[in-house]
Every structure is written in structure tokens, then in C-alpha cells.
C-alpha positions as CSV (number, residue, x, y, z in Angstrom):
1,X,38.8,-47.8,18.9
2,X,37.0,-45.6,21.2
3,X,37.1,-42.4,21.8
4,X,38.4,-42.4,25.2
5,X,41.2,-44.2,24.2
6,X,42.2,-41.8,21.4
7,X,42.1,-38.9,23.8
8,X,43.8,-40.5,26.4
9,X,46.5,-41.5,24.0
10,X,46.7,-38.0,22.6
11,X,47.2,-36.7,25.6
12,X,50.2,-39.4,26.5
13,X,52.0,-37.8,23.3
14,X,51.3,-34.6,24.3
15,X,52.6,-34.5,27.7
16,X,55.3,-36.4,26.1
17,X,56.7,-34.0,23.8
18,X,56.0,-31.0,26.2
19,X,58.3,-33.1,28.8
20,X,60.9,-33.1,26.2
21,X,60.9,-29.5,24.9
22,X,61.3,-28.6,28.9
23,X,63.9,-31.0,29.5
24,X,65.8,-29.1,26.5
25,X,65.2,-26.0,27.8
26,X,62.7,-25.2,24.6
27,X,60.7,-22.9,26.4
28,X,59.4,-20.7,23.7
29,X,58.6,-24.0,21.5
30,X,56.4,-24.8,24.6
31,X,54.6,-21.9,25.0
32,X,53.6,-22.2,21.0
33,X,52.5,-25.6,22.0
34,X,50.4,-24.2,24.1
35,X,49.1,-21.4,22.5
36,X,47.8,-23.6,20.0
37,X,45.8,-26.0,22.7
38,X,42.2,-25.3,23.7
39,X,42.0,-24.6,27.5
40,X,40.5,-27.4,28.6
41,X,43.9,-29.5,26.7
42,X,45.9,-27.3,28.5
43,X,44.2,-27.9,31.9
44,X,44.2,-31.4,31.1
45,X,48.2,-30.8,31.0
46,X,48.7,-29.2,34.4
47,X,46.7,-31.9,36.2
48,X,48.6,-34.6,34.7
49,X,51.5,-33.2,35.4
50,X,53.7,-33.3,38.7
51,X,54.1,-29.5,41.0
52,X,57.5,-28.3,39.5
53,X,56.4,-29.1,35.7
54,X,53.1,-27.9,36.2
55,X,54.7,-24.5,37.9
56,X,56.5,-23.9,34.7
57,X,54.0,-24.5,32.1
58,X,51.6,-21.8,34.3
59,X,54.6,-19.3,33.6
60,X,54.0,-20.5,30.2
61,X,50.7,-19.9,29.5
62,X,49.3,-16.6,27.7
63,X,47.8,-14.4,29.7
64,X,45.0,-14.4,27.7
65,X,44.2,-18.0,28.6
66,X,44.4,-18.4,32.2
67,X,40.6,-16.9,32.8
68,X,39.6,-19.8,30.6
69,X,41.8,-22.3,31.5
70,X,41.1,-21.8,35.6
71,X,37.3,-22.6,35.0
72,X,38.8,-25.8,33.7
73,X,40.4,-26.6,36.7
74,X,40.0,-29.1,39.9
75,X,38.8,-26.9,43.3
76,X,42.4,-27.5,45.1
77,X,44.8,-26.9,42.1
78,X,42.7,-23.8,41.1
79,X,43.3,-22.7,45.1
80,X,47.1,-23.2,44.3
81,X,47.7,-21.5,41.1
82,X,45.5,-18.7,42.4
83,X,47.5,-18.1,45.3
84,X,50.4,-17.8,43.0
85,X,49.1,-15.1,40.7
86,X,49.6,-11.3,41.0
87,X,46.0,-9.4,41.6
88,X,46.7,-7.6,38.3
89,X,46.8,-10.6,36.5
90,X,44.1,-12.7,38.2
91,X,41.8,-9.2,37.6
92,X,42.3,-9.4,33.7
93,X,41.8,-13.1,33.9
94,X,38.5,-12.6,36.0
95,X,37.1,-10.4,33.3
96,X,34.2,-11.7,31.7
97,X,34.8,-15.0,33.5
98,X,31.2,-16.8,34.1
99,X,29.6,-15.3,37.4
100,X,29.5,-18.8,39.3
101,X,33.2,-19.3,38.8
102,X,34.4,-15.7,39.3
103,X,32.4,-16.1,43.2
104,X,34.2,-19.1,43.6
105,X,38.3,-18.0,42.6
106,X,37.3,-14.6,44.6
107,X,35.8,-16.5,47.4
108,X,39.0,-18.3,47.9
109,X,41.3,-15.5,47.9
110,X,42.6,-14.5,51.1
111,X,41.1,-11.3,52.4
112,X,44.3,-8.3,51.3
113,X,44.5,-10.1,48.2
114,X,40.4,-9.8,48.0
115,X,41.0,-6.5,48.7
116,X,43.8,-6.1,45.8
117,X,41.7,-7.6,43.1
118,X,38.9,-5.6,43.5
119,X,40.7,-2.5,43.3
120,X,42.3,-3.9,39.8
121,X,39.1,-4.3,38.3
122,X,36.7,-2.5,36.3
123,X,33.2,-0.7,37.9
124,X,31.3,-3.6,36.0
125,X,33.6,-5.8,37.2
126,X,33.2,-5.3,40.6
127,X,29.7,-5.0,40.3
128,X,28.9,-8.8,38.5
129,X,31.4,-9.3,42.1
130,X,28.9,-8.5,44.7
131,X,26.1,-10.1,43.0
132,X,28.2,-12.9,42.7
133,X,29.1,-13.2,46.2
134,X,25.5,-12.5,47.4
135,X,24.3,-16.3,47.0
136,X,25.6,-18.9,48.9
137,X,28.1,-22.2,47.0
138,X,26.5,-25.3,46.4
139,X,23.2,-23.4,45.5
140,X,21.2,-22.7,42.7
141,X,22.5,-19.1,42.6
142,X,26.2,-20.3,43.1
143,X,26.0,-21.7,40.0
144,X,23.9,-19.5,37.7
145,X,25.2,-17.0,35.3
146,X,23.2,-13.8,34.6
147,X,24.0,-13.5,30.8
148,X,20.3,-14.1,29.7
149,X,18.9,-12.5,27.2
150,X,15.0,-11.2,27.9
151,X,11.9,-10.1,26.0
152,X,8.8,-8.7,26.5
153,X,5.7,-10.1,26.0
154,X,4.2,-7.4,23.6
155,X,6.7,-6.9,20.9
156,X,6.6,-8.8,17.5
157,X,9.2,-11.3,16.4
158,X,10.1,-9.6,13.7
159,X,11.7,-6.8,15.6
160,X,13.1,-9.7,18.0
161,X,14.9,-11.3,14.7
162,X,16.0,-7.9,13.6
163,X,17.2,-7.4,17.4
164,X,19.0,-10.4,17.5
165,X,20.6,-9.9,14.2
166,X,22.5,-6.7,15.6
167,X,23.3,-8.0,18.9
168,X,25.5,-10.6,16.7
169,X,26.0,-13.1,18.9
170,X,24.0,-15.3,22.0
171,X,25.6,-16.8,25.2
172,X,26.5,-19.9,25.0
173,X,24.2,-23.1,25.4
174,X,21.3,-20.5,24.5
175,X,18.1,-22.8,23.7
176,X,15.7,-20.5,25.2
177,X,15.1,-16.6,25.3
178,X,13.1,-15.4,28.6
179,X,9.8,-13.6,28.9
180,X,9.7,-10.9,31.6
181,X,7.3,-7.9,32.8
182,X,8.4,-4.3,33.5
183,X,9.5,-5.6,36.8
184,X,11.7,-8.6,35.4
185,X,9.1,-10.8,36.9
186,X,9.0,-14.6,34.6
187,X,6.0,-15.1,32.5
188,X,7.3,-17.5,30.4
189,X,10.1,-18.5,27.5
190,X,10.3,-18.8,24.1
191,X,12.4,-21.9,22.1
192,X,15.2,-20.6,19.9
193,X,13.6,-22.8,17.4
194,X,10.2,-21.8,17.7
195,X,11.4,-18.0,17.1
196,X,13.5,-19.0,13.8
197,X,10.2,-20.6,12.4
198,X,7.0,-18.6,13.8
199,X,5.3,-16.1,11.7
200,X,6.9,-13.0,11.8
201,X,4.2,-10.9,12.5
202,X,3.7,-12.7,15.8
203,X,3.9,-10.9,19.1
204,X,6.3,-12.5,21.9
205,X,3.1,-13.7,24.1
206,X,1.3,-15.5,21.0
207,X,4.1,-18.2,20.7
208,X,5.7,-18.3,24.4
209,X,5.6,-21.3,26.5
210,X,3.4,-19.2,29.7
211,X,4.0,-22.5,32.1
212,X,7.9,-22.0,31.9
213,X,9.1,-22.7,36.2
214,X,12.3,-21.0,37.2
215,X,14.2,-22.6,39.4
216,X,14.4,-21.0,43.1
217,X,17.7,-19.3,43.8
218,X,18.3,-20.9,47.0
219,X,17.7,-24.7,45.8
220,X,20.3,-26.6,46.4
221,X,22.8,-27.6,43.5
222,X,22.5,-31.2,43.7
223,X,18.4,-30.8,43.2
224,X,19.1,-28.5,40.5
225,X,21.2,-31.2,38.7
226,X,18.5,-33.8,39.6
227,X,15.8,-31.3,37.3
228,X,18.0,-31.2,34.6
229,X,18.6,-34.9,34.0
230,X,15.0,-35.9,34.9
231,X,13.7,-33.0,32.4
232,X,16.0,-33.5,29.7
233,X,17.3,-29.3,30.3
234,X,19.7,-27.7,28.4
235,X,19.2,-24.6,30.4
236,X,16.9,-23.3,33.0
237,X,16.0,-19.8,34.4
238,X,16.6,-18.4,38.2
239,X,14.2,-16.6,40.0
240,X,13.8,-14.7,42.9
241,X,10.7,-15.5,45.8
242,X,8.5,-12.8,44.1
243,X,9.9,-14.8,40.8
244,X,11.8,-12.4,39.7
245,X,14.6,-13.5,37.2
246,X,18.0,-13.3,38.3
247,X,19.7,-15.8,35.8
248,X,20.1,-19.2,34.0
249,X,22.1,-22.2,34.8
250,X,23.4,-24.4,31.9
251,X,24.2,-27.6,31.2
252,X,27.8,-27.8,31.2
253,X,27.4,-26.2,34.8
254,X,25.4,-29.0,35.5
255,X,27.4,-31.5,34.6
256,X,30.4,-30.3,36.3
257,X,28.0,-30.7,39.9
258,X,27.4,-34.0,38.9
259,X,30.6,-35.1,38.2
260,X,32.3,-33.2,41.3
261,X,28.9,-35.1,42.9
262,X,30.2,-38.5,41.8
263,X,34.1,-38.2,42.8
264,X,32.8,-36.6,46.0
265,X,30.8,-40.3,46.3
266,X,33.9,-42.8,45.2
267,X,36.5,-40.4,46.9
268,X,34.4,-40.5,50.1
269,X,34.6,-44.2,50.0
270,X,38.1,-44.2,50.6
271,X,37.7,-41.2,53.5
272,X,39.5,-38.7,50.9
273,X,38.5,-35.6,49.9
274,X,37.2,-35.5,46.0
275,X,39.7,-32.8,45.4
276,X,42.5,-34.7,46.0
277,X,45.3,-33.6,43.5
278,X,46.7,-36.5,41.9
279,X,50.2,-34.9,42.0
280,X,49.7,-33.1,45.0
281,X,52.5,-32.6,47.4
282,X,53.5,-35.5,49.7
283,X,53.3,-34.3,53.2
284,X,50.3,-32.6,52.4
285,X,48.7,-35.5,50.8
286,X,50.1,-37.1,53.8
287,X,48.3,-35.0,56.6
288,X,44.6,-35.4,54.5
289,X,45.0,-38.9,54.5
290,X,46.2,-39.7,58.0
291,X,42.9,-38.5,59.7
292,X,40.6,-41.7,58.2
293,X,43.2,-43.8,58.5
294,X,43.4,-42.6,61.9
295,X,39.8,-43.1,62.8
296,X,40.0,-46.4,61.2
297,X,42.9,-48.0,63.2
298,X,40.2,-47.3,67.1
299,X,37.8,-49.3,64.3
300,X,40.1,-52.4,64.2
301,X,41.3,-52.0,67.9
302,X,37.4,-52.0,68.6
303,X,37.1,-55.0,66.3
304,X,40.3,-56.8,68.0
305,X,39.0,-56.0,71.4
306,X,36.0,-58.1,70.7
307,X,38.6,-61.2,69.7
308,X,40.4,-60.4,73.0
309,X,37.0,-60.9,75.2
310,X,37.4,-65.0,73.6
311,X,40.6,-65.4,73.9
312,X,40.4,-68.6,76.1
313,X,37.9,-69.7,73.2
314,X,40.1,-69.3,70.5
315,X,43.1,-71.1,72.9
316,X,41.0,-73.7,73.1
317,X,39.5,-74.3,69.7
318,X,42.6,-73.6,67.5
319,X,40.4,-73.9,64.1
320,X,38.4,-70.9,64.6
321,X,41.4,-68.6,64.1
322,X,41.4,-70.1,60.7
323,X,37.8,-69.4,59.7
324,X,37.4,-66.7,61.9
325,X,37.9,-63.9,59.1
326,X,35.6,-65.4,56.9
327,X,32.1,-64.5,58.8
328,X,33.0,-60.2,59.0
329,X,34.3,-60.5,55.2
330,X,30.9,-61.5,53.7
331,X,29.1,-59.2,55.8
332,X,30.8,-56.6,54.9
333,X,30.7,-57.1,51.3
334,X,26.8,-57.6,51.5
335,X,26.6,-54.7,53.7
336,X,28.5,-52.3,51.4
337,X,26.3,-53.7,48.3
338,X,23.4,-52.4,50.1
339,X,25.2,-49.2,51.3
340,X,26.6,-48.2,47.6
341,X,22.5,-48.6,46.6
342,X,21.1,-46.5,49.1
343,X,23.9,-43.7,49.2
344,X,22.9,-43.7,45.0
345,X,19.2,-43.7,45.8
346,X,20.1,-40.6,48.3
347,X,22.2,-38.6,45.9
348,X,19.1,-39.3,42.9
349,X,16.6,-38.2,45.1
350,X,14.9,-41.3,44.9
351,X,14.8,-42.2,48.8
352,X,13.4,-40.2,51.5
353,X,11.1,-40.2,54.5
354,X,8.4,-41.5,52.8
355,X,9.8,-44.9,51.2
356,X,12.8,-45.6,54.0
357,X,11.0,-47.6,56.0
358,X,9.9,-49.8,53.0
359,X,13.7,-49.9,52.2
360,X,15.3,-50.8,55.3
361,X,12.8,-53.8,55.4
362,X,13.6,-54.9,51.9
363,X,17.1,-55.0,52.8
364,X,16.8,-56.7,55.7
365,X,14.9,-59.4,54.0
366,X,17.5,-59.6,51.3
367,X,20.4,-59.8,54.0
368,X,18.5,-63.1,55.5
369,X,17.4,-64.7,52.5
370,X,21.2,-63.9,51.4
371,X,22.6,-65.0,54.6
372,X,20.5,-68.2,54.9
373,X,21.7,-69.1,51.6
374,X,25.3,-68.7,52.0
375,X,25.3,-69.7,55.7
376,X,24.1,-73.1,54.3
377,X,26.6,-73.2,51.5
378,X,29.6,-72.4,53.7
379,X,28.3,-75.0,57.1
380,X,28.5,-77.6,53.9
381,X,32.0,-76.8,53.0
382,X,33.6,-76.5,56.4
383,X,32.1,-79.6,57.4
384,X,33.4,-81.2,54.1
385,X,36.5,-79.7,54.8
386,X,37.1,-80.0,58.5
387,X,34.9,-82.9,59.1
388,X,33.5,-81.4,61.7
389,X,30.0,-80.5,61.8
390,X,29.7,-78.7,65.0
391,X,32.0,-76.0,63.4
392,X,30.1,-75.9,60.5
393,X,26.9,-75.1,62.4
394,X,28.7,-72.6,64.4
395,X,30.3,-70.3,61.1
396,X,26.7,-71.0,59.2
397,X,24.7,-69.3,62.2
398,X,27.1,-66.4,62.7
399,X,27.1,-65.8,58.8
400,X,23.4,-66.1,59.1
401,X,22.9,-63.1,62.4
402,X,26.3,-60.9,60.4
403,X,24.5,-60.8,57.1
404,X,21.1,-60.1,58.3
405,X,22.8,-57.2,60.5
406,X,25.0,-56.3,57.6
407,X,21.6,-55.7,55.6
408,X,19.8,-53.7,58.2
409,X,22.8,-51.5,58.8
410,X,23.9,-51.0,54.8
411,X,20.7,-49.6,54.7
412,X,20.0,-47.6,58.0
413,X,23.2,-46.4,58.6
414,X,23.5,-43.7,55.3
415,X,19.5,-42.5,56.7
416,X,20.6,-42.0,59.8
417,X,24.2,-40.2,58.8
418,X,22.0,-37.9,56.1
419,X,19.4,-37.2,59.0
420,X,22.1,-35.7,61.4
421,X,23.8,-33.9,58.4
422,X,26.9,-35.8,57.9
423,X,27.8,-36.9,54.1
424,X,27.1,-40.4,53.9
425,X,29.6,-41.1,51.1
426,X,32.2,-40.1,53.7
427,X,31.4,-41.9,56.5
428,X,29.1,-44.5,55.4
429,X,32.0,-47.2,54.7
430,X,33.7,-46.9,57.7
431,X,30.9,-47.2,60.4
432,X,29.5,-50.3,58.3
433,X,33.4,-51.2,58.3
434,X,32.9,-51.3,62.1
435,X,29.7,-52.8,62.7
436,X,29.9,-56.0,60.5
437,X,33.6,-56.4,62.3
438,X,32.3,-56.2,65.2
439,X,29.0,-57.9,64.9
440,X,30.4,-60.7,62.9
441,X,33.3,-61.5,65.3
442,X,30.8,-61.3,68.7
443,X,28.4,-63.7,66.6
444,X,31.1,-66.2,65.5
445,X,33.1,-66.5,69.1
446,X,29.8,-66.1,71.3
447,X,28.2,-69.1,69.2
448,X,31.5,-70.7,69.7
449,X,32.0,-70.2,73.3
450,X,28.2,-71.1,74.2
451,X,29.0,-74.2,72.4
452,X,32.4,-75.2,74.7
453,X,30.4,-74.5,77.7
454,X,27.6,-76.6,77.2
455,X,30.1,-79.2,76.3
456,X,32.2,-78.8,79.4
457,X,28.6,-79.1,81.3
């Protein structure tokens, strides 16, 4: 059985039993329950849970968790349990919280309660703040902590070992130990493993790697995470312009930029935000929704006004209401195959000025060939159907022109979106939406009204 399964099954019985002990008023068996659950279990419990149950199991929680268990958390649920915290408490649950996610919960705070949370903490505290708050989100330094440990080039590695040994412990996902001048400038790293199994009496700069990069602080988060999969990166340092280190960013940072990448992606799709809580509130759910379903109902009036400029077509040529539908459906499915692949190639970093020229006339060779093909297969089968091969011709040329469009626009229309800063992913759907509607209908009636005219001729 996979693992997926088991977990998801494990945590069906646990919400399961936790849902009973509340019911039965068990309260201090459920806070044992969750004292004994790691903090990303427990997060796992308050997003699968609905507002008033996940209100009580916050109350619940030790104290001594909640640092742990909010860096575990979805962006909009984090907002809310924030908001309902004490500054005392969200200033011992702040402290020694990574630096990336301690800028974000402080960046969200309103401006008194800022002000309240930084008077609770410590002079450290406050100091890891500003630094914290002095890159912008979504960037390399938004997402770097600076808990790196750093040696100079001169010193022996038996010292380092002996160093290490009474330091006790590493940060987490440590794989590499920085090299840095008197002015913290990088020259270089050093691999944990290659430290355990050097000689000893080696100095620092004879086993270093001197080409090590560091990645600029202002580079944005989604190139970072584009480095890291492409180089294989467990961690990787930050530096400065005058390459000065600042920091590392991890892996498990990483991967929660490219997963918050990907449900910003299928989310987008659907014209919702990639926060959206699953349990959220219904009015507010409500009120996000409404404004894409919004701009989506002037699409279909735009599309209907185009089947209101034929209406003494269709009056007159009763069939075509039947197929009618048929020519917009494929091009919108073709359109949105070519739209998923370029939005991917976007987000990978595998499209840009260079090659989308080349693209948009691949795709718009595909759509033809695609729409030749089908507009053939679907003229046979109306005129098997119908009988009537006039129609056939007509639906086979609009499918033919829709496709073709539906092509060029999957393909342009996420280029041209990026290019004037507006998230494809979000609004990429909706404008194709729109143009093979449009296009599709204006094909289908124009062929068939040019027809009835020449006929009435």
C-alpha cells in the first residue's frame, strides 16, 4: 500500500478520535493527544478541521509548540490564528523561530500589535527582526536563514573538528560549512563529508571548494528554487553585491516555494487564490470567489453577444444550434493544452525572449495540423449524421480557423500576460476562455451565414 494512503488514513483515525474526545468534553485527553503529535501532525489537524474545532484545539496546544507548529501552517490560516494570539505569547513562540518565517508572521501583524511584540521580545530577538524585515518576500533574502556556521581559510581541520565537537550541535540540513575573509566576504565551502574524512592536519583553504557561488540576496524565490532543483542543492549560501555572506537557504525552504508555486498555478486556474482555506468561512470564501466569477459572466455575455449578431442565421438554420457548442469546446481544450505547457515552461524557466517566437510558431503549427485533422473527422461525422454535407463543411472550416487561433493564443497569451506583469496562472484561463468563445462562435455563424447568402443569391 503506499505511503500516501497510510498517512492519509492515519490521519482519518486521528481526526476521528480527537472529534470524539471533544464531543465528550475530554479536553485534557486531547491536549495529551496532542502533546504527543509532531507539529507538522498537529498542523495537519487544524487544516483539516472546520473554524470552531480548529479554535479549540489552538487553545489546546502547548505553548511550547505553537512557534513550531505556525511555520507549518498555510499563509491565510497562519494570518488567522495570529490575529488571535496575545503578543506575549506570539513573542515566546517567535523565539528562535527561522528568520524567513519570523519576517513573515511579524510582517502580517497589524501595526499596535507590531508594536506590542517587539516590546515582548528579547534584544536578540528584536535584532534577528530588523534584519529580517530588511529584505523584501518572495526573494532570496525572504527566505534565507542566517544560522550558518563559518570558517576561515587558515586554520587546520583539526581545530575545526575539535570546534565542532564543543559547539555540540549543527543547524539543520547542514551539508556545507562556509569559507569567509575578515570581512565575511565568500571564498568558498567546505563538504561536511569532506571535513569528517581529510587529513587532519589540513588547513581550511587546502580542501575547500574556492568556486562555491552564493546566491544574490535580491533573486527572486522562484529562480532560487529553479537552482536548487537543476543543481541537485541541499543548501546554498547568500551573499551580498560586494559578496558578502548574509545567510543560507535550505531545502525544505525550497520546497515549500515550490509547492506554494504549484497551488498558486492549479489554484490560479480556477481564478482562486492558492491560500484558499479549505474550511474557511463561507461569506468570506464567498466574497474571494465572486470576483472571477464576476469577470467571467461579461466573458459569456461577450461570447452570447457574438450568437445574438446571427440570430436570423440560427432562426433560419435550426441545426446549427445543435452543433453550435461543439466548435468553441475543442478550441478551448486544444487551447488550454498549449496554455498549461507554456505557463510550465514559464514557471521552469525554460521559455523566454529568446525561444518564444520559436514557440508560438510551433504551436501554431500544432493547432492546424490538429485542427485539419479533427476538422476532417468531425465534417465526416456530421455529414454521416445529418446527411448534410454543406453543414459538414461549414463546422469542419470553423474547427479548422478556432483551433488554429486556439494554438496561437494558448501560446501568446501567457507571453504577453508575463510581459505586462500579470500572473499568467491567474488570468491565463479565462482570456483563452474568451477568445476561443468568441473566435469559435464568429467562425462557425459567419461561415454559416456567408453560406445562406450566397444561396439566397
Amino acid at each position: 500500500m503506499p505511503i500516501e494512503v497510510l498517512d492519509n488514513d492515519l490521519t482519518e483515525q486521528r481526526l476521528t478520535q480527537l472529534n470524539k474526545a471533544l464531543g465528550s468534553g475530554m479536553f485534557v485527553h486531547v491536549r495529551n493527544m496532542l502533546h504527543d503529535m509532531a507539529a507538522s501532525d498537529i498542523a495537519l489537524m487544524l487544516e483539516s478541521s472546520p473554524p470552531q474545532t480548529r479554535q479549540i484545539l489552538w487553545q489546546l496546544i502547548d505553548q511550547e509548540q505553537t512557534g513550531e507548529i505556525l511555520e507549518e501552517l498555510p499563509e491565510d490560516m497562519k494570518d488567522h490564528l495570529i490575529r488571535s494570539m496575545t503578543p506575549e505569547r506570539l513573542a515566546k513562540a517567535t523565539a528562535g523561530m527561522d528568520t524567513d518565517d519570523l519576517a513573515y508572521i511579524l510582517r502580517s501583524l497589524p501595526d499596535a500589535m507590531f508594536r506590542q511584540v517587539l516590546q515582548s521580545m528579547s534584544a536578540q530577538d528584536r535584532a534577528r527582526v530588523e534584519q529580517a524585515l530588511s529584505y523584501p518576500e518572495e526573494t532570496a533574502g525572504g527566505i534565507m536563514n542566517t544560522d550558518t556556521v563559518t570558517l576561515r581559510p587558515d586554520v587546520n581541520i583539526d581545530v575545526i573538528l575539535r570546534y565542532l565537537r564543543l559547539r555540540g550541535e549543527l543547524p539543520e540540513a547542514t551539508d556545507t560549512l562556509y569559507v569567509v575573509d575578515k570581512r565575511d566576504r565568500l571564498l568558498g565551502g567546505i563538504r561536511i563529508t569532506d571535513l569528517l574524512t581529510c587529513n587532519p592536519d589540513a588547513t581550511v583553504r587546502d580542501i575547500m571548494m574556492p568556486d562555491l557561488e552564493g546566491i544574490p540576496v535580491g533573486m527572486s524565490d522562484t529562480e532560487v528554487s529553479q537552482l536548487f532543483e537543476r543543481h541537485d542543492w541541499v543548501s546554498a549560501p547568500v551573499v551580498d553585491e560586494e559578496g558578502k555572506l548574509l545567510g543560507r537557504i535550505t531545502i525544505d525552504d525550497v520546497v515549500d516555494v515550490i509547492r506554494e508555486d504549484a497551488e498558486h498555478s492549479m489554484m490560479g486556474m480556477a481564478g482562486m487564490d492558492d491560500d484558499e482555506d479549505t474550511f474557511g468561512p463561507v461569506l468570506k470564501s464567498t466574497l474571494r470567489r465572486s470576483l472571477w466569477l464576476t469577470i467571467n459572466l461579461f466573458a459569456a455575455l461577450l461570447a452570447a453577444s457574438v450568437s445574438n449578431m446571427f440570430e436570423g442565421t440560427l432562426e433560419k438554420f435550426a441545426t446549427i444550434a445543435v452543433l453550435m457548442t461543439i466548435v468553441p469546446s475543442m478550441g478551448g481544450v486544444a487551447g488550454n493544452q498549449t496554455l498549461a505547457l507554456v505557463i510550465r515552461g514559464i514557471a521552469l524557466g525554460h521559455v523566454g525572449q529568446s525561444n518564444s517566437r520559436w514557440l508560438i510558431g510551433k504551436e501554431l503549427a500544432i493547432g492546424f495540423l490538429n485542427g485539419l485533422m479533427w476538422s476532417i473527422l468531425v465534417f465526416l461525422a456530421v455529414w454521416a449524421w445529418k446527411g448534410d454535407l454543406a453543414l459538414g463543411g461549414l463546422i469542419g472550416g470553423a474547427m479548422l480557423i478556432n483551433m488554429t487561433v486556439a494554438g496561437l493564443a494558448g501560446a501568446s497569451i501567457p507571453l504577453i500576460l508575463k510581459r505586462f506583469n500579470i500572473d499568467p496562472a491567474l488570468a491565463g484561463g479565462m482570456v483563452l476562455t474568451t477568445v476561443t468563445d468568441v473566435i469559435g462562435l464568429f467562425a462557425f455563424l459567419g461561415l454559416a451565414t456567408l453560406f445562406l447568402m450566397n444561396h439566397s443569391v
